[in-house]
N, C-alpha and C positions, 0 to 999 in steps of 0.2 A: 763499611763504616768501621772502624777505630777507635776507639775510646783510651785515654790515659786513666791510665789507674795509680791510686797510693793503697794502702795500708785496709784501711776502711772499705773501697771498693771490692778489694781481691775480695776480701770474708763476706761483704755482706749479703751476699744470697745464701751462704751458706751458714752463718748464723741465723739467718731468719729461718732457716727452712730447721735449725737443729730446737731453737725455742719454739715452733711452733710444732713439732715428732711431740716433745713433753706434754706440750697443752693439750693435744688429740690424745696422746697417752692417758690425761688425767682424768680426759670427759668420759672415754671407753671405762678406763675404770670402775669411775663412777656409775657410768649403767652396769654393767656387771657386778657392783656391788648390793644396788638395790634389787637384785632379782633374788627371789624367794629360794632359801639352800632347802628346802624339803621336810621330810618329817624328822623325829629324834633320831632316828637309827642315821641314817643320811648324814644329821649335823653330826652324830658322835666320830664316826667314821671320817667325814671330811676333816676333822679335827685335830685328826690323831697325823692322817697326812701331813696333814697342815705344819704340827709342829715337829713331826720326822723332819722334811724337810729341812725347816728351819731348822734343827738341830742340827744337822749334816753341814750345812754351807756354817754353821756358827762354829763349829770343829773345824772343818777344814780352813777355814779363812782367816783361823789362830794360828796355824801353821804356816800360810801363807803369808803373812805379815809379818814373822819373821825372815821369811824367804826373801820377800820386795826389801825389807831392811837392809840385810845380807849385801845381795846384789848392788842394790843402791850405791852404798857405800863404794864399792867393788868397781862402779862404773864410776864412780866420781876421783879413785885413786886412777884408773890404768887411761880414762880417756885423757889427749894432750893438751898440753896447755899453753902449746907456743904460739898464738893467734889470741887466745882468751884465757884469761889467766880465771875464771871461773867458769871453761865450758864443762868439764869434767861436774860439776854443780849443777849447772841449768841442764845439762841433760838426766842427772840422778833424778833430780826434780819433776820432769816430763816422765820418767821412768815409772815413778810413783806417780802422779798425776790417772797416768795410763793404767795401772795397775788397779787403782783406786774405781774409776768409770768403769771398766771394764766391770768388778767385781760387782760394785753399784747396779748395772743393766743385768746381768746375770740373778741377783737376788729381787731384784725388781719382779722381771720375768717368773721366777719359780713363785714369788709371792702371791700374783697374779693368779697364775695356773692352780696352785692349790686350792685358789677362793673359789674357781669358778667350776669347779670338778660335777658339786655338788648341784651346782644350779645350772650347771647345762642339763643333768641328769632330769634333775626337776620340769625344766622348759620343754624336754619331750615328752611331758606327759600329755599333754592334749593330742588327740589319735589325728584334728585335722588339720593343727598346723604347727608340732611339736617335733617335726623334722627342721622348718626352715629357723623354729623360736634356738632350737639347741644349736646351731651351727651358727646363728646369728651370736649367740653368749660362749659358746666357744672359740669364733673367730674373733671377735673383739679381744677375748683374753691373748691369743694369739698375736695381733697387732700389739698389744702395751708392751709387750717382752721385745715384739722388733723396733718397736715406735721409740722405745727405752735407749735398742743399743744404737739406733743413727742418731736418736737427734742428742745422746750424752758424746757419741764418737766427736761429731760434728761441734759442737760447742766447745768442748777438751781443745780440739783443733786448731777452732779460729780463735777463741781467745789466748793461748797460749803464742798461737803466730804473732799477734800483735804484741807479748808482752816481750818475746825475744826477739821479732821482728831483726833481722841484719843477716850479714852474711852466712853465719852458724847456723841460720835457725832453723833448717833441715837434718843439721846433725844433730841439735837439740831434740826436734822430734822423731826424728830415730828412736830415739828414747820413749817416748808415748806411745808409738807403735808394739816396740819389745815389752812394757810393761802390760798390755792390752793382754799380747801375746804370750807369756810368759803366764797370765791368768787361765788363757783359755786355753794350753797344755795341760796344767793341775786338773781344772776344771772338769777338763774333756776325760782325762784318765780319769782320774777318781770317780766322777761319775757316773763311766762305763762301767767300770769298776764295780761300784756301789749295787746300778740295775742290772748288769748281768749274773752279780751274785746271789741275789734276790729273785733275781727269774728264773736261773737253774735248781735253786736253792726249792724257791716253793713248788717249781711244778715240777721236779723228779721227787719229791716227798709226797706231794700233795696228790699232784692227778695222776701219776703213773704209780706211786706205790701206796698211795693210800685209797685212791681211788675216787676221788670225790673233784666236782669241778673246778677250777681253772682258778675262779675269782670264789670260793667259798670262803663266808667270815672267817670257817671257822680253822683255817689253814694260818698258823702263827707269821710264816714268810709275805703273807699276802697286800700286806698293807705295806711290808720294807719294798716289795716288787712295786708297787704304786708310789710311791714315795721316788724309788728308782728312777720309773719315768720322767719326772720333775725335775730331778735333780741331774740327769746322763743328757736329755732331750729338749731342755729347755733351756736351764743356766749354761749345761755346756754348748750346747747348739750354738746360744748367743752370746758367749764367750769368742765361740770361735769366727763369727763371723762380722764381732766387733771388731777381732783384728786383722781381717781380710779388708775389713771399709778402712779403718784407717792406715792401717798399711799400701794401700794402693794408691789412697791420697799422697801417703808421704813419699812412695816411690817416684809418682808425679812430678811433685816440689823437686824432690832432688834430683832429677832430671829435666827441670826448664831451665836449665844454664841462667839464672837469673831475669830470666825472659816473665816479664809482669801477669801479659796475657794467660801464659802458658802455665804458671801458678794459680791463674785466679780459676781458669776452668774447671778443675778438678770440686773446685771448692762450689762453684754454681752448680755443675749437672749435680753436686750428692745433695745441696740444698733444693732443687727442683723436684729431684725425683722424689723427696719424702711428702710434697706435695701430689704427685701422680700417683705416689703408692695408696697416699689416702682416700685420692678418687678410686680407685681399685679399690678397696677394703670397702666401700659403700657401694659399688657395682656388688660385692660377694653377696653383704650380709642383707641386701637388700633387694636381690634376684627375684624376679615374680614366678610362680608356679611349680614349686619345689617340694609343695605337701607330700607326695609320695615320689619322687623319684628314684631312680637307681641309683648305682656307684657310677657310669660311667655319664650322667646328667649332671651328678655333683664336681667329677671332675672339668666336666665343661666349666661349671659356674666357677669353677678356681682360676681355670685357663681363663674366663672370660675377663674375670680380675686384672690377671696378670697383662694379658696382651692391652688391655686396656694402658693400665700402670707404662708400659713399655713405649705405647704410640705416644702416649702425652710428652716422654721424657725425649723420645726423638725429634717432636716437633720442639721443643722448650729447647733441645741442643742445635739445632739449625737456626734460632732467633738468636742462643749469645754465640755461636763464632762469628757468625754475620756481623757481630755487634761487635766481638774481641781481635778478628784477625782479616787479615784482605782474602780477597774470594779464594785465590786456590787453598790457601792454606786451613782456608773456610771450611774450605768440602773435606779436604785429608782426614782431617778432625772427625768429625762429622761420621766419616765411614767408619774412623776406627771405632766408634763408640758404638755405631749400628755393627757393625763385626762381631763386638764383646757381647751384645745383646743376643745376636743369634746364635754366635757359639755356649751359650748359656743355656738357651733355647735346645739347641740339639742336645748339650748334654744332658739334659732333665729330661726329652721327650725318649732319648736314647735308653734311660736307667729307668724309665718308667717300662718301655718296651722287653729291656732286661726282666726286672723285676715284678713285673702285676701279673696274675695268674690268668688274665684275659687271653693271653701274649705265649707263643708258642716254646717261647725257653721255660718258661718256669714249669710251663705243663711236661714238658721233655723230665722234669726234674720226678714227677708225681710217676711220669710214663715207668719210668727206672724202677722205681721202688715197686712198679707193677711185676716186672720182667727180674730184681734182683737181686731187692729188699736195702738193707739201709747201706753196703759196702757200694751198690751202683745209683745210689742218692746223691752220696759223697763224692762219687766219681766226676757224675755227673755236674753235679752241683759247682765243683771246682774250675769244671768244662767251659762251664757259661759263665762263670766269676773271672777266667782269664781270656776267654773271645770277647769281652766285653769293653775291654779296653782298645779295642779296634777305632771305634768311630770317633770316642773321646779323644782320643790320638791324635787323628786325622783333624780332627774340628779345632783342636789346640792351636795344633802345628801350620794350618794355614791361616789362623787367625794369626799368630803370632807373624809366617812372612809377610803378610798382607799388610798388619801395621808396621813393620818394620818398612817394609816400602813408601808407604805412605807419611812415613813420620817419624822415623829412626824409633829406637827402643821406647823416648816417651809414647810413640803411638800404641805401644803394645801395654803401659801405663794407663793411657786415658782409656781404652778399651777395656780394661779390668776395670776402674771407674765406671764404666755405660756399663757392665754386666752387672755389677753391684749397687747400679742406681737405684731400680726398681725394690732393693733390701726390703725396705719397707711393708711390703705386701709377699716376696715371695719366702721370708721368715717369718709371716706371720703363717702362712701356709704351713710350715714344718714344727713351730711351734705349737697349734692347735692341737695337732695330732695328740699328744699326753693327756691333754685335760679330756677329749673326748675317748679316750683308752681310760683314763680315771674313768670318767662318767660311765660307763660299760660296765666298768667292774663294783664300781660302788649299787649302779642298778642289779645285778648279780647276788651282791650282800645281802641289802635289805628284803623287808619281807614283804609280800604280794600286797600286806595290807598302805605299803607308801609308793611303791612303784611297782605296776601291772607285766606282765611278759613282752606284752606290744613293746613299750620305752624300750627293753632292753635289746629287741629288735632292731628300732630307731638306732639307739646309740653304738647297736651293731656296726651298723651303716655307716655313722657319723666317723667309728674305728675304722673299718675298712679302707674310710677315703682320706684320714690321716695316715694310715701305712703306706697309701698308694704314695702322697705325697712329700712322706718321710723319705721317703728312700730316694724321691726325687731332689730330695732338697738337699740331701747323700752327697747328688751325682754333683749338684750345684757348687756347693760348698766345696768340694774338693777341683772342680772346673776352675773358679777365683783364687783359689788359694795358687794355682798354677798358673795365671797369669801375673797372679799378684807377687809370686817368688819371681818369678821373670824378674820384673821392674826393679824389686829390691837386689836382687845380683846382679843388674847392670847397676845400680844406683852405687852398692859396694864396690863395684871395679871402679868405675869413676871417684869414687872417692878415694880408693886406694892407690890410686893411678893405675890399675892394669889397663890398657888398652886390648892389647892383647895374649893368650896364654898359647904356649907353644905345647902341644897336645905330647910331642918326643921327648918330652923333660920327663924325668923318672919322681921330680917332688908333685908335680902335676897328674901323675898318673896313679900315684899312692895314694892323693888325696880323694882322687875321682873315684879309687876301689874303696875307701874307708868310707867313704859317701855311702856309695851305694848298699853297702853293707849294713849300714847305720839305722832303717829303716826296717828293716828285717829283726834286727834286735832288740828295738821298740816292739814292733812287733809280737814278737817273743814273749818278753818282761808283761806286756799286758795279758797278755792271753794267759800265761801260768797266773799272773795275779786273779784272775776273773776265777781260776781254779779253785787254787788255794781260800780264796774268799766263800765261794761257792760250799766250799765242802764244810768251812766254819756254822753257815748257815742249816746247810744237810741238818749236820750234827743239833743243832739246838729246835729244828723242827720236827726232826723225832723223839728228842727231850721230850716236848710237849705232847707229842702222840702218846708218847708213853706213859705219861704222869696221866692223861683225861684220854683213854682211849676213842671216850663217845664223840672225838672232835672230828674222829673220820668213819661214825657209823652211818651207811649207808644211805643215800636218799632216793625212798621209790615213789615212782607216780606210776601214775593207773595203768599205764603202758607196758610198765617192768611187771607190776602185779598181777596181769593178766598172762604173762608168759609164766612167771613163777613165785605161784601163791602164798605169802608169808604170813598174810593172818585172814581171819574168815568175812570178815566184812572193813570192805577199804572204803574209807568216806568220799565223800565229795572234793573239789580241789586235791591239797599238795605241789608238790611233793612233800613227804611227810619222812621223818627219821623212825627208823627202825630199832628198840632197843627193848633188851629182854623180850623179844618174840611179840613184842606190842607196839600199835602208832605212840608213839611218844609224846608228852606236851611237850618236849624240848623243841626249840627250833637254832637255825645255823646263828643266831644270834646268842644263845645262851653263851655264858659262861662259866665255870667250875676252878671251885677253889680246891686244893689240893696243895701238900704238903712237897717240898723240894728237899734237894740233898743237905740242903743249910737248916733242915726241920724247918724251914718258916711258909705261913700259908704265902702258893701264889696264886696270881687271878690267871685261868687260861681260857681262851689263848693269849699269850703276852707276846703281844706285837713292837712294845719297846724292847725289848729281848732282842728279836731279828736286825731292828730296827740299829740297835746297835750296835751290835757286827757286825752291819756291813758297814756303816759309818767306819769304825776303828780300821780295817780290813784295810776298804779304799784307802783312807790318807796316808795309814801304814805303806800302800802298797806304788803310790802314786813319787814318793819317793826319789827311787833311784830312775825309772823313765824320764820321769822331768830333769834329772840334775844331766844324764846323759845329755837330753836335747840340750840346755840352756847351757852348758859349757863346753860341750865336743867343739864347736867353732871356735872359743878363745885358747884350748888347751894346740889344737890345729894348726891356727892361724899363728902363735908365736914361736911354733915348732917349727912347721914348713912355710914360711910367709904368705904374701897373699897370693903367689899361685895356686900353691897347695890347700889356701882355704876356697879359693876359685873351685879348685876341682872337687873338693869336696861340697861346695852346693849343687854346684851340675851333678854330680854321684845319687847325692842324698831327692835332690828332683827329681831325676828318671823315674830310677827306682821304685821311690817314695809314691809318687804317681800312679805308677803302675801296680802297686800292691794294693795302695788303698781303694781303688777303682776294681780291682780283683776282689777284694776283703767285702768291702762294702756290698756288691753286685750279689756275691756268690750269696753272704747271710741273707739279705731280702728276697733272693729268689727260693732258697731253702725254706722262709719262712711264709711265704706266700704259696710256697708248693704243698705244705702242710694245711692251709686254710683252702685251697681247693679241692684238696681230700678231704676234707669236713663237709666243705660244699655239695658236694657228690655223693654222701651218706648214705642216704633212702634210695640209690640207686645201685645199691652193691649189699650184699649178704656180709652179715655180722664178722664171718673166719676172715673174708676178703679185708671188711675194711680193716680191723683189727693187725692186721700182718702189713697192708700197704698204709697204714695210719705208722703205725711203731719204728714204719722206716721210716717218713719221712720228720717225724719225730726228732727222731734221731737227729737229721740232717739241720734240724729247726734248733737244735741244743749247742751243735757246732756251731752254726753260725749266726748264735746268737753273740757271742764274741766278735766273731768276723764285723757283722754288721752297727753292733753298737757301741763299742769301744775300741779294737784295734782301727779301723777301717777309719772312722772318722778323724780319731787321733794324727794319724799320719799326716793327713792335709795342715796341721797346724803345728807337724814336728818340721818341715822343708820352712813354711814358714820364719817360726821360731829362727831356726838358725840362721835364715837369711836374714831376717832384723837383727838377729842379735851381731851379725857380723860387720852390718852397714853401722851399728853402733859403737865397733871398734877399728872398724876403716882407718880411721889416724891414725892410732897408734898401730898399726899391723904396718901402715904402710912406712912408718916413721923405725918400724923394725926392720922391714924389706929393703929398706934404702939405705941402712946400713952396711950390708952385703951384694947388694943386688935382685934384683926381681926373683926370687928364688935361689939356693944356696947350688952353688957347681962344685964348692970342694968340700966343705963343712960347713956345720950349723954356725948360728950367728949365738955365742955366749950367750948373751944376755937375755935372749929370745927363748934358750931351750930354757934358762932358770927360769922363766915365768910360768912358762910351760908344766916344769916340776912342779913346782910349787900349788897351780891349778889344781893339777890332777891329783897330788897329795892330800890336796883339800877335799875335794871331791871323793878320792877313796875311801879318806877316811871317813866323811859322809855316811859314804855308802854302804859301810864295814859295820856301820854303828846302828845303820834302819836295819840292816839283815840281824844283827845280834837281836835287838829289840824285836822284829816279828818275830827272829827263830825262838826267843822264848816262848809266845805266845801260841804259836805253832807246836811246840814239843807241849806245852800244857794240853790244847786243844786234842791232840793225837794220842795222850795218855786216855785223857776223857773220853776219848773216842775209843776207845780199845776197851776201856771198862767198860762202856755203854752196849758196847757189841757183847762180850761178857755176858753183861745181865739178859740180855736178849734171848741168847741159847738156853742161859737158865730157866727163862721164863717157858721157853718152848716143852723145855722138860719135864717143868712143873707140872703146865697143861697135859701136857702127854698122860702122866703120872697121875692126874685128877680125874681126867676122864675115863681111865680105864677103871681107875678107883671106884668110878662113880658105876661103870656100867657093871663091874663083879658085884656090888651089892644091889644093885639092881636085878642082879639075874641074869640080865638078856643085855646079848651085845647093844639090842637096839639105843639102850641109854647113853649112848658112848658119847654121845655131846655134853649130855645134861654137866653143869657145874663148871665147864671147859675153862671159863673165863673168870678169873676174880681180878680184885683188884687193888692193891697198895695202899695199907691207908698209915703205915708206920715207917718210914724207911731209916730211920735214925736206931730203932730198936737189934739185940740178935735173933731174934723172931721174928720171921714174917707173920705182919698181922692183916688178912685178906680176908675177903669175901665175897661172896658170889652174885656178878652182875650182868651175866648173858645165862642164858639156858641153849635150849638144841638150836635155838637160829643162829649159833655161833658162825656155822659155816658158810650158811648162806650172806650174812651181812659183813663178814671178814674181820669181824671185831669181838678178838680175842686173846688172850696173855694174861700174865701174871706176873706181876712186880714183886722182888724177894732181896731183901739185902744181902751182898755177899762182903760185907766186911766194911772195917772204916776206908778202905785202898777206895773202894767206888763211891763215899761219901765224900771225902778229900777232892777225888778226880775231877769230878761232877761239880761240885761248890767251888774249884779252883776256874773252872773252865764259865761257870759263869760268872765269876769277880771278873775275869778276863774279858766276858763280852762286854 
């Protein structure tokens, strides 16, 4: 059966299915919002999250607004206008439109996940059914953020189709696509950016040199590291994979040659499948006998989800071709969409097999560190990061002939369509993971009297099977984005008229090496960012060590005190803080006011402090990665015409592919190699764990970049510039036809002056974000160098007091006594201190001496925090 379609028809499955993503979106909400955030310490904490976040997207999305302005404009001068004397207009307009939704689902999402941080924490408090209460209010928050970004994709969509509706109206939304996309490159960096400086930041200060846990209040980085999450794993996750759905749609359209059916399908399976995902999301949260499960039952109930989500959207694809196209062409279809689904399928069961410490590579990673410590970690680690890309390869590359067989390149189209059907439930899968990573750590903070040890057990768990999931959804996201670049490179050749490129042409092979290169230097640019931000952060969380040493005084429970006795009678419960040789009333909740180098009291720990360096950090640093991605194809394409920008998206693909698949694989498996060595604790002696813990540590520091910023980024840099290319298809090709398909004796004038002119803009761009950090940077680096300074000083002091102390004492054995004082003047030329440890100096590590050394480290210090 056959059906005629208009306007109306083509959208309306897939409007209904985008109004009714919102309305599920609103009810989840809704329950999620009425669940109980917990005691005070819990709400104060969830709070502070809360409006980090929102701070960070309200910074960065000022920057961005100029950016989508920019561009806008940019695409409304250079697209042509000899067919429409306003397309260069309606597609700036899509541009925005796209840019707009995109940022909308993204903030939604983070809004979501901050709320429910606190009340997933809360929901696991009941012992016998606060595993299945927490994963039920954490998976709903999960769905709103995916629920957000199909059914705003989908509506952008089809109502923009009808309102330009004609011949254009695929180059028009070209434009919707790149503004999508164009978001979730900023997005994606800056907020790898943001969490990876924040995660290096708190725990090389915190747990490794301060020595105190992971998620402690009382750690200044700890709360920017939670915030992190939100903002690197949630907004950007569903940035990027807003513009894989509607990218895939658009490549579709632009490849059904005006064929009614062949537009409208794309448009039904993403409206169905947001119905199938949400029968999945109610299979998850509604799973019976999950009170105490494992991590590999919980994975089941995700799988159960999914496969569910998938069967519905395969039967719902076999009723409309049936309905859209006559029988062969019926079934073609049909496979290609079940093809995309199981190559999706492999690659998530593949990176999960990679990456979960069940799984014999990641343990090969832990074996290393057994046999060689952190240099054969790394080796290692790398090992498994680049064999990884084997299956992914293979699963791509027959998917792709197979629809190509079946159905020329739109087959290889709707097939990215069928793997991104299911959106709905398996981003709601990788979305959760943060809020229940929040909920872990905020269980962590608070004190025993609001959440019990069990909970953070639970929400152990609940992390566990978001990391497992995260990294799957890794493998996912960057599997679509490769099919989805497919379609938009054939969609650009077609538009530009290439049919085909002759591989012996030297503008074709330049383009295919700058491609590939391209990638690598993104690459690059984010991983020194993640550094340089990282070490901003360092620096202001030993500020605060140093101003309140007690933030990182010891915490012993009964366990520690039985090996090494620090006072004569240890009470019941704890763990308890150790200070001046006594249990302390203090607990990891306290806070202390203290004097800074500007003389003004501060509260510490100051988490807005962290909070906002990495904020400025990020967008400072998100910059020049993005201008690379977003203009290398127009600066390219009017260089060497549209072979040359040909070659360069096949370059930038490979490549691109292959790295992020390497990038991504290797940090999950690193960081999963580390939580199996934790696993394995009580089963190995204190010297062992400690030496094979520190390597794989190590390994888990590297590839924390690897995995949450570079790695992901990359699937949305191949992207990027295949939209942005199909977006200026006209005029590239309208420059190519000037001279010919490529230049044989010289460039085309007119072509290289656009060319300059680009890149002039862009450099100087770029000349101007580097002057602008580098100030920030040479401030930070001063600061830094007097902070080190005072540090030595202080060592010498103590040195200097304690011998002080033990000559009048008599006996060496004094030599602790008085060790530690502490700053309570720093604006004065006197140190004015006083004495706040005695002899358990050394056992509880918390000791020094704050001393002014002049106005130079008054200056440094107050310059460096105006700065953050």
């Amino acid at each position: 059966m056959v059906v005629a379609l208009n306007d109306a028809g083509i959208i309306s499955v897939g409007l209904s299915g985008g109004i009714l993503a919102l309305l599920i979106a609103a009810v989840f909400a809704y329950q999620v919002l009425q669940k109980d955030r917990g005691g005070p310490t819990m709400k104060r904490i969830g709070d502070i999250v809360h409006q980090g976040a929102k701070s960070f997207l309200h910074t960065e999305y000022m920057y961005l607004t100029l950016f989508v302005v920019v561009v806008a404009i940019a695409i409304g001068i250079l697209v042509p206008r000899d067919q429409e004397n306003l397309a260069g207009l309606f597609t700036a307009i899509c541009f925005v439109v796209g840019a707009f939704l995109s940022a909308s689902a993204g903030y939604a999402g983070m809004a979501m996940a901050t709320s429910a941080n606190t009340r997933t924490a809360q929901a696991c408090k009941p012992a016998d059914s606060g595993l299945a209460a927490g994963l039920a209010v954490a998976f709903r928050s999960g769905a709103v953020m995916a629920l957000c970004v199909t059914g705003l994709g989908l509506l952008g969509l089809t109502i923009l189709y009808v309102i330009f509706s004609g011949d254009l109206v695929w180059q028009y939304l070209s434009g919707f696509a790149a503004g999508g996309s164009s978001i979730a490159l900023f997005a994606r960096v800056a907020g790898g950016v943001f969490t990876k400086a924040a995660d290096v930041g708190a725990d090389l200060v915190g747990k490794v040199e301060g020595d105190i846990p992971e998620d402690d209040a009382r750690n200044p980085g700890v709360i920017a590291d939670n915030v992190g999450d939100n903002v690197g794993d949630v907004a950007g996750m569903g940035a990027d994979l807003f513009e894989s759905f509607a990218g895939s749609i658009v490549a579709c359209g632009a490849l059904a040659g005006g064929d009614q059916a062949r537009v409208a399908l794309p448009f039904w399976i993403a409206g169905v499948g947001i119905f199938c995902s949400f029968v999945g999301i109610l299979v998850v949260i509604n799973f019976p006998n999950i009170k105490s499960a494992g991590l590999e039952k919980l994975l089941w109930v995700i799988r159960a989800g999914i496969f569910v989500a998938g069967g519905l959207v395969l039967i719902a694809t076999i009723i409309f071709t049936q309905i859209l196209f006559e029988s062969k062409e019926a079934w073609e279809l049909f496979f290609c969409v079940l093809i995309g689904l199981v190559a999706g399928i492999i690659v998530g069961v593949f990176t999960e097999w990679c990456t979960s410490f069940t799984y014999a590579p990641t343990q090969s990673i832990y074996n290393a560190a057994k046999k060689g410590g952190a240099a054969t970690v790394i080796i290692q680690g790398l090992g498994v990061g680049m064999l990884s890309v084997v299956v992914p390869t293979f699963a791509l590359g027959i998917s792709i002939l197979a629809c190509n067989e079946l159905a020329d390149l739109y087959g290889v189209s709707i097939a990215a369509v069928g793997m991104l059907s299911t959106l709905g439930i398996t981003l709601a899968t990788d979305a959760y993971g943060p809020v229940a990573d929040n909920a872990g750590g905020i269980a962590e903070m608070v004190p025993e009297t609001e959440l019990t040890e069990d909970v953070r057990e639970r929400t152990d768990l609940l992390d566990s099977l978001g990391n497992t999931t995260a990294a799957t959804g890794k493998g996912f996201a960057i599997g679509s984005a490769v099919l989805t670049s497919v379609g938009l490179i054939a969609a650009f050749m077609q538009q530009a008229g290439v049919d085909t490129v002759n591989l012996k042409h030297p503008v074709v092979l330049t383009g295919t090496l700058i491609g590939a290169c391209m990638p690598f230097v993104f690459a690059a640019l984010t991983m020194l960012s993640v550094g340089k931000s990282a070490q901003a952060v360092i620096f202001e969380v030993r500020r605060q060590f140093y101003l309140a040493p007690e933030l990182k005084a010891k915490l012993y429970t009964h366990e520690e005190h039985e090996k090494n006795p620090l006072v004569a009678d240890f009470p019941a419960g704890g763990p308890f803080l150790i200070l001046d040789g006594q249990i302390s009333d203090k607990t990891t909740s306290t806070t202390y006011t203290r004097k800074n180098a500007k003389g003004e009291n501060e509260q510490l720990p100051n988490y807005d402090a962290a909070v906002a360096i990495c904020t400025s950090s990020a967008v400072e640093e998100m910059v020049i990665p993005g201008a690379l991605a977003v203009f290398s194809p127009a600066i390219i394409g009017f260089l060497l015409g549209s072979w040359g920008l040909t070659g360069l998206l096949v370059g930038s693909l490979t490549s691109g592919f292959m790295l992020a698949i390497t990038m991504s694989n290797a940090g999950g498996a690193w960081d999963n190699a580390k939580k199996y060595c934790e696993s394995l604790k009580k089963t190995m002696s204190e010297e062992d764990y400690k030496n094979w813990h520190d390597a794989v540590v190590a390994g888990d520091t590297v590839g924390d970049p690897f995995k949450d910023t570079s790695g992901p980024a990359l699937n949305i840099l191949i992207k990027l510039m295949s939209v942005v290319s199909l977006v200026l298809a006209g005029v590239i090709k309208k420059q190519s036809d000037s001279y010919g398909v490529g230049p044989k004796v010289g460039l085309d004038a007119s072509g290289v002056l656009i060319a300059i002119i680009i890149f002039l803009a862009v450099f100087i761009l770029c000349v101007l974000s580097v002057i602008h950090n580098g100030k920030g940077s040479k401030r930070r680096a001063e600061a830094s160098r007097v902070f080190d300074a005072k540090v030595a000083a202080d060592k010498e002091a103590a040195k200097a007091a304690a011998e002080a102390a033990a000559l009048e004492a008599g006996a060496g054995g004094g030599a602790g006594v008085g060790a530690g004082v502490e700053m309570t003047n720093l604006g004065g030329d006197e140190p004015a201190a006083k004495p706040i440890v005695d002899a358990a100096d050394d056992a509880t590590g918390h000791h020094g001496v704050e001393v002014t050394i002049g106005d130079e480290a008054e200056a440094a210090v107050a310059e460096a925090e105006k700065d953050a």
